[in-house]
FIKOLZA-1660 file (N, C-alpha, C; in steps of 0.1 Angstrom, whole numbers, plus 5000, padded with zeros to 4 digits):
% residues 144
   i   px   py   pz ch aa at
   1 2437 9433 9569  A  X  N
   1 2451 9430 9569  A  X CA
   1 2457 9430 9555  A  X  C
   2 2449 9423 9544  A  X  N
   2 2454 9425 9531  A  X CA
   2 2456 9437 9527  A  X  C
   3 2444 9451 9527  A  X  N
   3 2451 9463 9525  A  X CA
   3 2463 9468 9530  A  X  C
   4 2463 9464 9540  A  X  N
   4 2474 9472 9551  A  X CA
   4 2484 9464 9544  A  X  C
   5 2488 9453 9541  A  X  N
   5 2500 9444 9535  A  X CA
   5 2501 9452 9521  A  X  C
   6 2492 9452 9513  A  X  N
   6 2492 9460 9499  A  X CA
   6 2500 9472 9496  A  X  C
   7 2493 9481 9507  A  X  N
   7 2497 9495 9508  A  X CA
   7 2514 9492 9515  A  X  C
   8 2519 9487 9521  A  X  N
   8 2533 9483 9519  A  X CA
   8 2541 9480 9508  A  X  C
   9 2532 9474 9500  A  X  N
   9 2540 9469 9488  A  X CA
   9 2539 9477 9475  A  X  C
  10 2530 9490 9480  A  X  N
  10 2531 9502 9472  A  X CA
  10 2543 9507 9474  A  X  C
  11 2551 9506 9487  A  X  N
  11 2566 9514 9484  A  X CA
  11 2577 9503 9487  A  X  C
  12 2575 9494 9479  A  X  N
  12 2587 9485 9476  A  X CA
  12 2594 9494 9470  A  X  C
  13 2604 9491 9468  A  X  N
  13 2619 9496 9459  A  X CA
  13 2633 9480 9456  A  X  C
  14 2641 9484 9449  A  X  N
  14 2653 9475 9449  A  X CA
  14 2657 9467 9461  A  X  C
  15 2661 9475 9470  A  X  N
  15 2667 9474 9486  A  X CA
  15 2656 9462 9494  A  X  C
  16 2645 9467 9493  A  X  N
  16 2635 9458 9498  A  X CA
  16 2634 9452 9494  A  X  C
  17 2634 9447 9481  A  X  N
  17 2631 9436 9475  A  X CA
  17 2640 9421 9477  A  X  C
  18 2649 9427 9478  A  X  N
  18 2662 9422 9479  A  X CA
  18 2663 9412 9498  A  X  C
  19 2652 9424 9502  A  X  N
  19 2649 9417 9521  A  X CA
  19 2635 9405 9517  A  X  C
  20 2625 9408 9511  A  X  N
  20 2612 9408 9509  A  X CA
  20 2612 9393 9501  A  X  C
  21 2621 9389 9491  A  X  N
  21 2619 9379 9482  A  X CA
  21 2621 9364 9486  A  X  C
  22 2633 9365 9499  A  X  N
  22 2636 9353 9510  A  X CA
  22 2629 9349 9517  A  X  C
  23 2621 9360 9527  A  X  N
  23 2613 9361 9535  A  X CA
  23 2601 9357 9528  A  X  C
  24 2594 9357 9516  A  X  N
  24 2585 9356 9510  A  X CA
  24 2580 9340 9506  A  X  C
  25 2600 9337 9502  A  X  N
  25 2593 9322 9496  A  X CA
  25 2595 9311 9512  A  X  C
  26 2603 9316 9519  A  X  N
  26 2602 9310 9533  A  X CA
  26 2584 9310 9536  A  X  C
  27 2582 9320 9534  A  X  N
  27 2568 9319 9539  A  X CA
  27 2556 9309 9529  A  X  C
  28 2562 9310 9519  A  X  N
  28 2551 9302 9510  A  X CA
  28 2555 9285 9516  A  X  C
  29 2562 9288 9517  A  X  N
  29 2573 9269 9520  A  X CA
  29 2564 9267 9537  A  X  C
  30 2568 9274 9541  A  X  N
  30 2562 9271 9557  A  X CA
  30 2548 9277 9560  A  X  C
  31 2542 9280 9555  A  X  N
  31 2526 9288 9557  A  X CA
  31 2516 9277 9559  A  X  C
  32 2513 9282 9574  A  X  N
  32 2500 9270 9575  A  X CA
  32 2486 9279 9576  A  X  C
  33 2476 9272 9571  A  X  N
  33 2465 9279 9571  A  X CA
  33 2464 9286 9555  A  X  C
  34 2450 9283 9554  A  X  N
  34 2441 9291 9542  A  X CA
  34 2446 9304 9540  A  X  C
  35 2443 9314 9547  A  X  N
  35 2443 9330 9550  A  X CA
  35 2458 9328 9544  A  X  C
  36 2467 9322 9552  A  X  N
  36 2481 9324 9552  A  X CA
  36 2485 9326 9535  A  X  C
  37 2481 9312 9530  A  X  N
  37 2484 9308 9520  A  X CA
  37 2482 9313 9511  A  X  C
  38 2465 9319 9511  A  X  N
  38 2459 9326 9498  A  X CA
  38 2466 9338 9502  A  X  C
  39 2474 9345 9511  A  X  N
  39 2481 9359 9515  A  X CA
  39 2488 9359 9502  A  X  C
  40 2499 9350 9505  A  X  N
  40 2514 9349 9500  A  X CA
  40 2513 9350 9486  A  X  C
  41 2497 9345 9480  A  X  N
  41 2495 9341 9465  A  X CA
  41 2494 9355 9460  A  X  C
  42 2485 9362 9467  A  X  N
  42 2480 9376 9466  A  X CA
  42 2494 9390 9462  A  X  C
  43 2499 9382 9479  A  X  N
  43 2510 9389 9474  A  X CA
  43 2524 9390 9458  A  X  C
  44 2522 9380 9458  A  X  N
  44 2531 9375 9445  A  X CA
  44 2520 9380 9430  A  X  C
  45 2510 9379 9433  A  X  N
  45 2503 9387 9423  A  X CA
  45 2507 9400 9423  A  X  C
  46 2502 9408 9433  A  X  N
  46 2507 9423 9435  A  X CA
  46 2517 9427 9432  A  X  C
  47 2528 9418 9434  A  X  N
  47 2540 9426 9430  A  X CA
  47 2542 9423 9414  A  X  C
  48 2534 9412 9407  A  X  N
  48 2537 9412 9396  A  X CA
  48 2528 9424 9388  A  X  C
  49 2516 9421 9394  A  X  N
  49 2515 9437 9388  A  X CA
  49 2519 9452 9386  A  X  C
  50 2520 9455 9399  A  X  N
  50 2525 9465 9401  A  X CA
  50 2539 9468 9404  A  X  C
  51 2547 9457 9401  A  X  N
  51 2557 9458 9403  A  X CA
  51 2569 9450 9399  A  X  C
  52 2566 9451 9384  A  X  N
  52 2571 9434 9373  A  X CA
  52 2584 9439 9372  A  X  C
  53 2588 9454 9371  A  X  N
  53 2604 9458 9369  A  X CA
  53 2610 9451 9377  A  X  C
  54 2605 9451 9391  A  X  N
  54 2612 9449 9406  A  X CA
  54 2614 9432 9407  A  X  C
  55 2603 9428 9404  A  X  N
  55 2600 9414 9405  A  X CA
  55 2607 9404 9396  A  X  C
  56 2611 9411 9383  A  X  N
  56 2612 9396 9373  A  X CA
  56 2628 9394 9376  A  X  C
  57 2636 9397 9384  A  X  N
  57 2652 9391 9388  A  X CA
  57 2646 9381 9398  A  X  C
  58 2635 9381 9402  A  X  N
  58 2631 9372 9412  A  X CA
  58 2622 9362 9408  A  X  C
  59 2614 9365 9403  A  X  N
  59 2605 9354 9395  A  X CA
  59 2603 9340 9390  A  X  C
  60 2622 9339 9386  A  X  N
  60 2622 9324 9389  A  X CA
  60 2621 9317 9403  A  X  C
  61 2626 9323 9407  A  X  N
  61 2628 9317 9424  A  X CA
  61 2611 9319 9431  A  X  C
  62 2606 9330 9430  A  X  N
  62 2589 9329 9432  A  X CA
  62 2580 9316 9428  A  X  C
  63 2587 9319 9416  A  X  N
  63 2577 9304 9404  A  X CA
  63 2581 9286 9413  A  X  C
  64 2596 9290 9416  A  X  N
  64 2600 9274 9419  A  X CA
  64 2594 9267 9434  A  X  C
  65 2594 9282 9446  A  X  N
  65 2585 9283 9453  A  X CA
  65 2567 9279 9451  A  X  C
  66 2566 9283 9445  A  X  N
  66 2549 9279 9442  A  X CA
  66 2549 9266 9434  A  X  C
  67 2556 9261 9427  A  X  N
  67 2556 9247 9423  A  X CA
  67 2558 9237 9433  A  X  C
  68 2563 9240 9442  A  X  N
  68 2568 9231 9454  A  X CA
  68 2555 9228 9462  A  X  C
  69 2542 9237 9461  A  X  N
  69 2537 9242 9474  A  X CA
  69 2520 9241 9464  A  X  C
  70 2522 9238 9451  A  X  N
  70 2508 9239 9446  A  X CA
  70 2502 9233 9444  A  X  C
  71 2503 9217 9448  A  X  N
  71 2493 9208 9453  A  X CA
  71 2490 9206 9473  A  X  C
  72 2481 9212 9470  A  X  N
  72 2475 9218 9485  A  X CA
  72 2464 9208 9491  A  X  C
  73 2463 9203 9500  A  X  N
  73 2450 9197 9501  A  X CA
  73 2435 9206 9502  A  X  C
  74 2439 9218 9502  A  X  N
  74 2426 9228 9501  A  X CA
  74 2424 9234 9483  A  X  C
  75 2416 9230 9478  A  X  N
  75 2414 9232 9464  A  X CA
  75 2412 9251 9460  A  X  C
  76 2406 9254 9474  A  X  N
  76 2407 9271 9473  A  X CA
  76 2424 9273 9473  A  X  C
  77 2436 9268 9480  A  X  N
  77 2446 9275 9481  A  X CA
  77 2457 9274 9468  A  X  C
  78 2453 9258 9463  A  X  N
  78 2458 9250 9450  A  X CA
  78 2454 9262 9436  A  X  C
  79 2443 9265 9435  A  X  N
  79 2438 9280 9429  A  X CA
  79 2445 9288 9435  A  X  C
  80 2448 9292 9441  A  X  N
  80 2455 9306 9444  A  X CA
  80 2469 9305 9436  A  X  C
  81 2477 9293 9443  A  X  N
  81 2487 9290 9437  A  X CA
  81 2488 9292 9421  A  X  C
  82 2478 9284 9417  A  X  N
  82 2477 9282 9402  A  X CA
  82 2478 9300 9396  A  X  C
  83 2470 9306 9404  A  X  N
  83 2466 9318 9394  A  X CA
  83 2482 9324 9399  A  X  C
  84 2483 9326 9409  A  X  N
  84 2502 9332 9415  A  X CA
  84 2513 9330 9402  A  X  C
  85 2510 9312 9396  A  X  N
  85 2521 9312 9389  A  X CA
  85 2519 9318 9375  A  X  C
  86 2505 9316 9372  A  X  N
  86 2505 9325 9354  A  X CA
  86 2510 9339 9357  A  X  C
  87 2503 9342 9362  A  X  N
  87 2507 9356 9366  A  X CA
  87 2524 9357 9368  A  X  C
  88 2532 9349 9371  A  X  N
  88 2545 9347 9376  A  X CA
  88 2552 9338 9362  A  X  C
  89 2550 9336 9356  A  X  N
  89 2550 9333 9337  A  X CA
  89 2555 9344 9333  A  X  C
  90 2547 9355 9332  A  X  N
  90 2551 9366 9326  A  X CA
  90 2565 9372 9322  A  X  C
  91 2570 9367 9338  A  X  N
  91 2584 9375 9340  A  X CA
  91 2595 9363 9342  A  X  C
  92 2592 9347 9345  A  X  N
  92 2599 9340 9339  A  X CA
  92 2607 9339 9330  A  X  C
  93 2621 9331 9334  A  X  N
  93 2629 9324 9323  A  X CA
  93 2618 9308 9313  A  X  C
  94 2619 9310 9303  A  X  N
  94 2618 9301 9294  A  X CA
  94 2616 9286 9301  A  X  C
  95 2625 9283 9307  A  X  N
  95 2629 9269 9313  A  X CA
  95 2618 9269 9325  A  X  C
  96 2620 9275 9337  A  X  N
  96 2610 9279 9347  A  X CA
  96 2593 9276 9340  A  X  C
  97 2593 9283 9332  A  X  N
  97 2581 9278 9327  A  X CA
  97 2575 9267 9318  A  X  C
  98 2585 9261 9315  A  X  N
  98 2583 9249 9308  A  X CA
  98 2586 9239 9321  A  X  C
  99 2590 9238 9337  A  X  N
  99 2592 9232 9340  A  X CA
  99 2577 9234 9349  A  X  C
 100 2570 9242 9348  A  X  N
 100 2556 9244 9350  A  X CA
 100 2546 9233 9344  A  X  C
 101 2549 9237 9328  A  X  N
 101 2542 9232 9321  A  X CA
 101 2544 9217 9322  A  X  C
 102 2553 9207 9324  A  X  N
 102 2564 9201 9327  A  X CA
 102 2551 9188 9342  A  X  C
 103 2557 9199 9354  A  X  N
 103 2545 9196 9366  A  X CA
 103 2536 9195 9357  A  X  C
 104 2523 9201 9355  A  X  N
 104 2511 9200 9350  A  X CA
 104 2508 9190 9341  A  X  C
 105 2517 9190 9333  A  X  N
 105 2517 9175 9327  A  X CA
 105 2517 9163 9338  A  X  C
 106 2526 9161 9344  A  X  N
 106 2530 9151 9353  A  X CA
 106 2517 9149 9361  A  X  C
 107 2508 9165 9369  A  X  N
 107 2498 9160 9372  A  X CA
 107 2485 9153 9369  A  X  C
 108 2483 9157 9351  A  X  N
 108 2475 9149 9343  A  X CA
 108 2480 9132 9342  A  X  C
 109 2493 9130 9335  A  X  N
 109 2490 9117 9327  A  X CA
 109 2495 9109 9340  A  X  C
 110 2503 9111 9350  A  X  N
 110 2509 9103 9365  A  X CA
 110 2497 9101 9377  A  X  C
 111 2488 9109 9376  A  X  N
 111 2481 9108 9386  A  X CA
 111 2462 9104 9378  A  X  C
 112 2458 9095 9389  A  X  N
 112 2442 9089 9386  A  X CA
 112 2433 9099 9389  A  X  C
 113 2436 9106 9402  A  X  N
 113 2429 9114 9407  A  X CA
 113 2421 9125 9404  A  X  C
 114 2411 9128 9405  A  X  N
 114 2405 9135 9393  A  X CA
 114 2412 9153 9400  A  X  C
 115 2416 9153 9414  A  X  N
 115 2417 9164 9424  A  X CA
 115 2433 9167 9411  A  X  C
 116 2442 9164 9407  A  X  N
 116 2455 9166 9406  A  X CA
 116 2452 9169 9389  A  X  C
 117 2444 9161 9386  A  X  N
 117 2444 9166 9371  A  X CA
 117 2432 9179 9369  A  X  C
 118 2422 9181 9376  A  X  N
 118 2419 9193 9377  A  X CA
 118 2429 9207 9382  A  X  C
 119 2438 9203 9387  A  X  N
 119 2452 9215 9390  A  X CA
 119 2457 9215 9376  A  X  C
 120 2458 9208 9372  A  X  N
 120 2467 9208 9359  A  X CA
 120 2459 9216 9349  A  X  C
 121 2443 9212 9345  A  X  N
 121 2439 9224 9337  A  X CA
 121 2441 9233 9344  A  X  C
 122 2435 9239 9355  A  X  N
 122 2434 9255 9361  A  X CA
 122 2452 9257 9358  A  X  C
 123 2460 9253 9359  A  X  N
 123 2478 9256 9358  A  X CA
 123 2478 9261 9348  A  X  C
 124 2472 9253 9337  A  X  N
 124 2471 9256 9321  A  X CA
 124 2465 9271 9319  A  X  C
 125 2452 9265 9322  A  X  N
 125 2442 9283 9326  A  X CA
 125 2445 9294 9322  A  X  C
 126 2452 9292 9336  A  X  N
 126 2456 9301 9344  A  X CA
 126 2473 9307 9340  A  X  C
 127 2482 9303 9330  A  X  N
 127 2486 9307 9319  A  X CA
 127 2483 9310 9307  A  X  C
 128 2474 9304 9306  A  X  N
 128 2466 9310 9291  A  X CA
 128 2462 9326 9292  A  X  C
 129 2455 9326 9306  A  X  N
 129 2447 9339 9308  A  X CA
 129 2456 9349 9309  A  X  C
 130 2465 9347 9320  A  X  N
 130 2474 9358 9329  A  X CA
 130 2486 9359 9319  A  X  C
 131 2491 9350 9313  A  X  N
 131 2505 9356 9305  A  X CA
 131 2498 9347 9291  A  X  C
 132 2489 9358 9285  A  X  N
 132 2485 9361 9271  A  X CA
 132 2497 9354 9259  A  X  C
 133 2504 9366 9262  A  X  N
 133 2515 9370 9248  A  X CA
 133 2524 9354 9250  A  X  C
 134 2528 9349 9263  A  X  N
 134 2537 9341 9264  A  X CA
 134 2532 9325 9259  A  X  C
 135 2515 9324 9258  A  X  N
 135 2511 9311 9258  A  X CA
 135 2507 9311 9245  A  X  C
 136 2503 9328 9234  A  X  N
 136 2500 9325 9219  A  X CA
 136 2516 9320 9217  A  X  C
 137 2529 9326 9220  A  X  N
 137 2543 9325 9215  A  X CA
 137 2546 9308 9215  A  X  C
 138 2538 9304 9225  A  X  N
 138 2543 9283 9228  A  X CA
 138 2535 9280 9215  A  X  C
 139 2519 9283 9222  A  X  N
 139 2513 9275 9207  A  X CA
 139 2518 9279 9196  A  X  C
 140 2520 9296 9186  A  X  N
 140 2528 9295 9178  A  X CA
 140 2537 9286 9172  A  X  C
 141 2547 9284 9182  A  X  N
 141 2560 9278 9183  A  X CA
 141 2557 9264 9180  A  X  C
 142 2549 9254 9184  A  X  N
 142 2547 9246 9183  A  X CA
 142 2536 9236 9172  A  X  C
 143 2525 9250 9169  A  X  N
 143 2524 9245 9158  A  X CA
 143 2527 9248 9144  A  X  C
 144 2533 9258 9137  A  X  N
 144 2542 9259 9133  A  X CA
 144 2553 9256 9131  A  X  C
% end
């Protein structure tokens, strides 16, 4: 099913995107089930990859979606999430991502739980890894 969803999103264009981005975070907001969930993440990967021109007018709204939805009671889907948003960093506004960074905090020093502060490293991660250039530019910034 994932190929068959992929090879669709090889001929995205503007027009679609425009159908595809509503429909998308409706689905992240409402998606029950594993399969479901790790789909939507996959998908939001894919299009960042292959398709960051198309995607980053959307990206905030992708990103605000996955914040809403990335404490999961399944630790596989909470990873998916997590890696969705670094990957979705990239093509972020500035704020969007500090309001990332922001959560992540919140799930470290607000919560006991060891389940919510392990999200918060992998969040961290998982921007460090996937949006390189954007996490040396913070540390830069910051310690400097």
């Amino acid at each position: 099913m994932m190929d068959a969803i992929e090879r669709c999103l090889d001929l995205v264009d503007e027009p679609t995107m425009t159908i595809l981005i509503p429909r998308l975070t409706y689905t992240i907001r409402k998606a029950v089930g594993m399969p479901s969930k790790v789909g939507c993440s996959r998908v939001m990967v894919t299009l960042v990859v292959r398709h960051s021109f198309l995607t980053k007018p959307h990206a905030d709204e992708l990103l605000n979606a996955v914040m809403g939805v990335i404490l999961d009671r399944n630790d596989a889907v909470s990873t998916s999430w997590a890696v969705a948003a670094g990957y979705l960093c990239r093509l972020c506004g500035q704020d969007r991502v500090l309001a990332l960074v922001d959560l992540a905090k919140k799930f470290w020093f607000e919560h006991e739980e060891d389940r919510e502060r392990e999200l918060s490293g992998e969040i961290v991660h998982d921007i460090s890894r996937q949006s390189v250039t954007l996490f040396r530019t913070g540390v830069e910034r910051s310690v400097g």
